[in-house]
C-alpha positions as a Markdown table, in Angstrom:
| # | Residue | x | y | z |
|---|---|---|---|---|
| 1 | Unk | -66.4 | 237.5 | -94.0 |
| 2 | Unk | -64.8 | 239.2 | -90.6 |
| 3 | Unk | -61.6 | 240.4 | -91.2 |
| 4 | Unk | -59.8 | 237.9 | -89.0 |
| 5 | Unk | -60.8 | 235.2 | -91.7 |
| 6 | Unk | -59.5 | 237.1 | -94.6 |
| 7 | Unk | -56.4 | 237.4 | -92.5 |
| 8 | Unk | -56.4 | 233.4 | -91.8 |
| 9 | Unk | -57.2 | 233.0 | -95.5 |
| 10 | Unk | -54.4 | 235.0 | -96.8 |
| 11 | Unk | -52.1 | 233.9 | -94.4 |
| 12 | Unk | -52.8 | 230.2 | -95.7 |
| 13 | Unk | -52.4 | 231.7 | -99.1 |
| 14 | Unk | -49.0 | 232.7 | -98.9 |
| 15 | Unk | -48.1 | 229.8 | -96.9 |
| 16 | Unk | -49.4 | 226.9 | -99.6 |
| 17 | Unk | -47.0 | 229.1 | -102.0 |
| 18 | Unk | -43.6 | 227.8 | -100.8 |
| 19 | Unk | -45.1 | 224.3 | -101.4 |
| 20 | Unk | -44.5 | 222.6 | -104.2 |
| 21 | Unk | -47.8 | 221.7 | -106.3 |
| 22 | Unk | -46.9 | 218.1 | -106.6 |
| 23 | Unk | -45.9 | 216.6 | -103.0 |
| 24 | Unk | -44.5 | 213.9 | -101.3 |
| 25 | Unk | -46.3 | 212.6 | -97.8 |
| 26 | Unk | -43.5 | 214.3 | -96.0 |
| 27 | Unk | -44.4 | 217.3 | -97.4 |
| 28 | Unk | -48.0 | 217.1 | -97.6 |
| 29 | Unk | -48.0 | 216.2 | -94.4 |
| 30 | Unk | -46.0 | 219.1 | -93.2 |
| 31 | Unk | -48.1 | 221.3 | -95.3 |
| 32 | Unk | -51.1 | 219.8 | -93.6 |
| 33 | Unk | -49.2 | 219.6 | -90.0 |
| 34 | Unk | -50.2 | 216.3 | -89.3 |
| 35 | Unk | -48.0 | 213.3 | -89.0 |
| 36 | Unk | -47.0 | 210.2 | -92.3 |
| 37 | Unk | -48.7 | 208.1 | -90.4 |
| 38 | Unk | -52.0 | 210.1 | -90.3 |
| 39 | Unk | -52.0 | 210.2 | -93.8 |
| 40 | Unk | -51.4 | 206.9 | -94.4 |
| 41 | Unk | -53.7 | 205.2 | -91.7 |
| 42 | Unk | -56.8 | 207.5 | -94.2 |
| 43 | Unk | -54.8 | 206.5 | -96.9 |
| 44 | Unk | -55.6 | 202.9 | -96.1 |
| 45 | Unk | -59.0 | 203.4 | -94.2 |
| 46 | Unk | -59.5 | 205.8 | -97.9 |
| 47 | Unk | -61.0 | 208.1 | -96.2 |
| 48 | Unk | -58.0 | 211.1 | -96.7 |
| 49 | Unk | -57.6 | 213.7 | -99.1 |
| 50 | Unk | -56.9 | 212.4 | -102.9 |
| 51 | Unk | -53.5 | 210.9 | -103.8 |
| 52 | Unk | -51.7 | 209.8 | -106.6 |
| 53 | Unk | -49.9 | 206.2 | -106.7 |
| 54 | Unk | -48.1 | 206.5 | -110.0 |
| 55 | Unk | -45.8 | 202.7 | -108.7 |
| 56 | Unk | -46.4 | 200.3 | -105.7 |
| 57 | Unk | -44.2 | 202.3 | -103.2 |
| 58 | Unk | -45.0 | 206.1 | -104.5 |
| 59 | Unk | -47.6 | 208.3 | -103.7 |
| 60 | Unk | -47.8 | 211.9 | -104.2 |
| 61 | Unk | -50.3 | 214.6 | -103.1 |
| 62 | Unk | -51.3 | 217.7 | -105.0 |
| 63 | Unk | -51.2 | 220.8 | -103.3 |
| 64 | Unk | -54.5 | 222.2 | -104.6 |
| 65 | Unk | -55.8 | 218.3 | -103.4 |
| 66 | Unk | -55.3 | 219.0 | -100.1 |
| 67 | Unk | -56.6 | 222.1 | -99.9 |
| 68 | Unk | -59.8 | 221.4 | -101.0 |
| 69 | Unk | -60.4 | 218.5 | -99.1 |
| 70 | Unk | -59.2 | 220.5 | -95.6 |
| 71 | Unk | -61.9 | 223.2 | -96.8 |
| 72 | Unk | -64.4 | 220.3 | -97.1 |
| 73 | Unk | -63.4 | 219.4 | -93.4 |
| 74 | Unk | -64.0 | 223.0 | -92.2 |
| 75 | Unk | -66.6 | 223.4 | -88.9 |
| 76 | Unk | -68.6 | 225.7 | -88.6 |
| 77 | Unk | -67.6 | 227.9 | -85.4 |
């Protein structure tokens, strides 16, 4: 691993820690910076990252969630 990925790695490291483990689609997809509506067109087409729908109108994401599934997403430069 090059040291401008341990950099990148660490620097997403720090930054997932002022996000709360448990998040709202505002905040996951802040955390992600990608729009509601992205995650909720994948929501619906279920091809996103794993959610929670605890009632009808809530859904939550988990930090760790998302992270996992962007990792899965990774290309190979």
């Amino acid at each position: 691993m090059s040291v401008d990925e341990l950099i990148c790695e660490l620097r997403t490291a720090i930054e997932a820690q002022s996000f709360p483990e448990i998040m709202t689609p505002a905040q996951a997809a802040q955390f992600m910076g990608v729009s509601e509506d992205y995650l909720r067109d994948h929501r619906k087409a279920q091809s996103g990252p794993p959610y929670s729908q605890p009632a009808t109108k809530i859904v939550r994401y988990m930090r760790s969630d998302l992270i996992n599934w962007l990792n899965r997403s990774r290309v190979a430069a």
